[in-house]
C-alpha positions as CSV (number, residue, x, y, z in Angstrom):
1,X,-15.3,6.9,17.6
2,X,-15.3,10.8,16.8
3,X,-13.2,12.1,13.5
4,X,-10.2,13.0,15.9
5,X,-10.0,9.5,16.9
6,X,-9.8,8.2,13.6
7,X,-7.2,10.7,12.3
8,X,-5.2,9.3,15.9
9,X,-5.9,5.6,15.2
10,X,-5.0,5.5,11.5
11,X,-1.2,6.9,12.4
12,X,-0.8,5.2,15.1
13,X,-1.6,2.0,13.0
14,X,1.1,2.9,10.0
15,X,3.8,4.7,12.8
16,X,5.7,0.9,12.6
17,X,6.4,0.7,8.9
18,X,5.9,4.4,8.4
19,X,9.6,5.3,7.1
20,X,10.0,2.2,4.8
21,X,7.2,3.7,2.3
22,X,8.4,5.8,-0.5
23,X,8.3,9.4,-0.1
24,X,8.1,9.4,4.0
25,X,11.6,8.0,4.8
26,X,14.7,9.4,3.5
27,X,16.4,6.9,2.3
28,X,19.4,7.6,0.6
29,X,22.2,10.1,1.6
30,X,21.9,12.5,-1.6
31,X,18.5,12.6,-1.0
32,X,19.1,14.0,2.3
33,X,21.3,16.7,1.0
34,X,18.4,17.5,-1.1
35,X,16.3,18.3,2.0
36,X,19.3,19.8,4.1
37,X,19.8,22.3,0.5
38,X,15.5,23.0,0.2
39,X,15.1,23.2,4.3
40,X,18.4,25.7,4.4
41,X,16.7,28.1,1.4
42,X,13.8,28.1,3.2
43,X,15.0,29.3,6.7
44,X,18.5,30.6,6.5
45,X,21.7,29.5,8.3
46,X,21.0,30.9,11.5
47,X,20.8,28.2,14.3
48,X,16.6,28.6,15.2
49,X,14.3,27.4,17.9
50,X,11.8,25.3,15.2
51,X,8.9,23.3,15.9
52,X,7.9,20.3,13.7
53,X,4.3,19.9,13.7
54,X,2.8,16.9,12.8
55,X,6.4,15.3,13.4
56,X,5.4,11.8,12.8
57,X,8.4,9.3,12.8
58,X,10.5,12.7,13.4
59,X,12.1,12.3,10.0
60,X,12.4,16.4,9.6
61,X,12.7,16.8,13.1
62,X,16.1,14.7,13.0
63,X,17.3,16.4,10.0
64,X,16.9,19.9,11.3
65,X,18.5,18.8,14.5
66,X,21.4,17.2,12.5
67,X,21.5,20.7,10.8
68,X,22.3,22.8,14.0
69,X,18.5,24.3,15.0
70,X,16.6,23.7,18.5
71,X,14.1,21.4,17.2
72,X,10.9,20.6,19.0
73,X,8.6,17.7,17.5
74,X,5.0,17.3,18.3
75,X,2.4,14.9,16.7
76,X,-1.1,13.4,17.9
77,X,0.3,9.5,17.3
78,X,1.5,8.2,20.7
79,X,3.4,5.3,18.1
80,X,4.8,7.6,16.4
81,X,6.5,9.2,19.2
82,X,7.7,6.4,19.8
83,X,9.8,5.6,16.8
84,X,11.0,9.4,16.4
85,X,12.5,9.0,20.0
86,X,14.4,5.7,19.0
87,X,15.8,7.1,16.5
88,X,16.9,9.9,18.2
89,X,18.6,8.3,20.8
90,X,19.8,5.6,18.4
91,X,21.7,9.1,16.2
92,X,22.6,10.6,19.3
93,X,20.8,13.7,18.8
94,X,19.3,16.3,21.1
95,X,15.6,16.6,19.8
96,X,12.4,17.1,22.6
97,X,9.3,15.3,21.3
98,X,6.0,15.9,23.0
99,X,2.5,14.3,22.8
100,X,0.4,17.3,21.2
101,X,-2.8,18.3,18.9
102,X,-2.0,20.5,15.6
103,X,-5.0,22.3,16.3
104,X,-4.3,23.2,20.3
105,X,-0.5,23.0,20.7
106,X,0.9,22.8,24.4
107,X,3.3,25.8,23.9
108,X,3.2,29.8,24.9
109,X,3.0,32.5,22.9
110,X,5.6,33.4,20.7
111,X,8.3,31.3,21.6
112,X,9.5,30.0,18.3
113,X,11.1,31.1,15.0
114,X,10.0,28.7,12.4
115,X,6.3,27.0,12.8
116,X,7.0,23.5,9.9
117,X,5.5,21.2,9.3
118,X,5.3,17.8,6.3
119,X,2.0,16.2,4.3
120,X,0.0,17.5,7.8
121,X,-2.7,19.8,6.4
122,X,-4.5,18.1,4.4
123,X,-5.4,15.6,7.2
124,X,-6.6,18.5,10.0
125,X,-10.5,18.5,10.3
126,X,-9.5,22.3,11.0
127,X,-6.7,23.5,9.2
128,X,-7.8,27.5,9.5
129,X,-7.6,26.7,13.5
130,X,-4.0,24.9,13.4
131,X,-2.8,28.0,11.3
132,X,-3.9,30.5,13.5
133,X,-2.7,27.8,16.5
134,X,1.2,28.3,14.4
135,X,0.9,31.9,14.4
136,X,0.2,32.0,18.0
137,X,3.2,30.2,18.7
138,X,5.7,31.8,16.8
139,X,8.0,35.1,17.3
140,X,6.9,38.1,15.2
141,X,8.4,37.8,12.0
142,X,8.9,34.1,12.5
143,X,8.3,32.1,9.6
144,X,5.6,29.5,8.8
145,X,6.8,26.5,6.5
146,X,4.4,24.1,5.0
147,X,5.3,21.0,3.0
148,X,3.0,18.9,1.3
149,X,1.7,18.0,-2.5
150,X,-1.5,18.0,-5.2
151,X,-2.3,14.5,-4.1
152,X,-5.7,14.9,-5.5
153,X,-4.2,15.6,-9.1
154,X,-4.2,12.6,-11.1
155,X,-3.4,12.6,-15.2
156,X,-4.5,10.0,-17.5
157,X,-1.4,8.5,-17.5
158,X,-1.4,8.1,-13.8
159,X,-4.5,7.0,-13.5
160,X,-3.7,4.6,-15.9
161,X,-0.7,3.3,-14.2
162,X,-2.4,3.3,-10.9
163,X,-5.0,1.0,-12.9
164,X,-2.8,-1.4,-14.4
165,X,-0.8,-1.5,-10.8
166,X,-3.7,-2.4,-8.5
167,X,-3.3,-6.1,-8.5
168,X,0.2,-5.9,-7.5
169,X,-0.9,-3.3,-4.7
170,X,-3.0,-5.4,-3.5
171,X,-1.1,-8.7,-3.2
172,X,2.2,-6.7,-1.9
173,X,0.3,-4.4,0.6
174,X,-3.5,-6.7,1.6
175,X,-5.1,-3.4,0.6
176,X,-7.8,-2.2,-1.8
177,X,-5.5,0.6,-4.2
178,X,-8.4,2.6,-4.5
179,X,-8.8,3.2,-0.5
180,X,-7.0,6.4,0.8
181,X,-5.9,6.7,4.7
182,X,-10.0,7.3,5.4
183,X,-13.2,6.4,3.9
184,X,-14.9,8.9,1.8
185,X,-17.2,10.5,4.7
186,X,-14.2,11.0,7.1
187,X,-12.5,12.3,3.8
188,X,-15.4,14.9,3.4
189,X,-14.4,16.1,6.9
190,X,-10.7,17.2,5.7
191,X,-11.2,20.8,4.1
192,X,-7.8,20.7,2.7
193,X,-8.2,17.3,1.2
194,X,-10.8,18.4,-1.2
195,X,-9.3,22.3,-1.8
196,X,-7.2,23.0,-4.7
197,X,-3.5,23.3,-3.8
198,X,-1.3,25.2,-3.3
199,X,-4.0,28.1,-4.0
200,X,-5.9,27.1,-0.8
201,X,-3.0,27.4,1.3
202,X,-2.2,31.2,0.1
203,X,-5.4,31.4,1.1
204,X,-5.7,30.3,4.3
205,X,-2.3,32.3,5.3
206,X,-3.5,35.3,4.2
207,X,-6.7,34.9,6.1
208,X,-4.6,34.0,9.3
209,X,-1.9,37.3,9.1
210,X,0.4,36.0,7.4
211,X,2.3,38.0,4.6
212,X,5.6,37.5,2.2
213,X,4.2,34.0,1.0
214,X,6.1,32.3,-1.3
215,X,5.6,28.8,-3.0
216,X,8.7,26.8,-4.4
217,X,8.2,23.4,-6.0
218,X,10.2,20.2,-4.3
219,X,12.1,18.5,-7.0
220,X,13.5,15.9,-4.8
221,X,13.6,12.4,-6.3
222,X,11.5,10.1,-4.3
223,X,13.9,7.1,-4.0
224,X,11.9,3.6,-4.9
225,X,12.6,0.3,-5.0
226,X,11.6,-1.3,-8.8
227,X,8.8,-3.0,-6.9
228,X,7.4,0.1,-5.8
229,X,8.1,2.0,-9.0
230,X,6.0,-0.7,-10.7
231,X,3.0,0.0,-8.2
232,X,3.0,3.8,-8.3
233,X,5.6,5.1,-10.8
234,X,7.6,7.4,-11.7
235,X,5.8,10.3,-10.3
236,X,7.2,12.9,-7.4
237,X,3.2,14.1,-6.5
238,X,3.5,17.4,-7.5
239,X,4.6,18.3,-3.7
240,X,5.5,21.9,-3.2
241,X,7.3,24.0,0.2
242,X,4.9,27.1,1.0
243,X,6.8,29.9,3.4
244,X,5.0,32.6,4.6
245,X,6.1,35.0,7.7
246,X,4.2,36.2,10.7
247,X,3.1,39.8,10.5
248,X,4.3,41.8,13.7
């Protein structure tokens, strides 16, 4: 199985129970006006044509159609398709969702005004060729969104917690705590996953025409049940929204 099967298999296997873990659902209705208030900072009022790359379960997808914008999902999971378009239909809202690689997207040139996309990048085994693959897509002077976190910084507190916590993960979830989405090799594949961040991504943009990049932290409370606050705290994972626009 090559890389780009893995990175398939391993969302297809969560797309099920994808929205019930902390952090990917929204769960709550503040915390949706949270994302409506961060989302309508980041790209204006204006009703947009916007595609969500990397759409998953469609949870941003659905909020920016709820918000007024032509939304457009695409995501490499089959299964998580699936969900996204129950839950469309299940909201009553106007969303297309199509079958599609980050890296070679099934669109023409320039044919939208917002490129977003949520905790993507740092899984792309190319994430310089998916950037260049938004640019393509996107109107000059369209704007680039990327939403996503440190994961890789850990403070002694936190690794203390996650210490202490491990039995509980590991009788609540049948996993090992230490074990990410991949094993280290395939990890070693992800650029992104071993870059500092947000610095890499400034980086990246500016190597892909990209100017006007700005960096604003997400202070939205992740909502968690005490079960889960007990496995993985009190933490929000440092996750940050990076906007950048396409030069003309």
């Amino acid at each position: 199985m090559n890389a780009k099967e893995i990175i398939k298999d391993e969302w297809n296997r969560l797309a099920r129970d994808f929205d019930d873990k902390a952090g990917h659902g929204i769960r709550t209705k503040e915390e949706e006006e949270e994302w409506i208030k961060l989302l309508t900072a980041a790209i204006g009022k204006n009703r947009l044509k916007i595609l969500d790359v990397g759409c998953g379960t469609g949870v941003i997808t659905l909020l920016l159609a709820k918000m007024g914008h032509y939304v457009t999902g695409v995501d490499i999971s089959e299964r998580m398709l699936e969900r996204a378009r129950d839950k469309a239909k299940s909201i009553a809202v106007t969303v297309k969702f199509e079958l599609g690689d980050a890296e070679d997207l099934p669109f023409k040139d320039e044919v939208f005004d917002v490129v977003i996309n949520r905790h993507l990048l740092w899984t792309m085994l190319n994430p310089e060729k998916a950037v260049i693959e938004w640019r393509r897509v996107l109107k000059p002077g369209g704007k680039v969104i990327i939403i996503d976190g440190m994961w890789n910084t850990w403070t002694l507190p936190r690794r203390i917690w996650r210490l202490l916590a491990a039995p509980l993960i590991l009788i609540t979830e049948h996993r090992i705590p230490c074990h990410g989405h991949y094993d280290r090799d395939m990890e070693k594949k992800l650029p992104m996953k071993q870059s500092k961040r947000p610095q890499a991504d400034i980086e990246l943009l500016e190597r892909c025409g990209f100017v006007d990049i700005n960096v604003t932290r997400v202070e939205i409370p992740i909502s968690r049940t005490f079960i889960e606050r007990l496995k993985y705290g009190y933490w929000n994972n440092d996750r940050f929204l990076l906007s950048a626009t396409r030069s003309e």
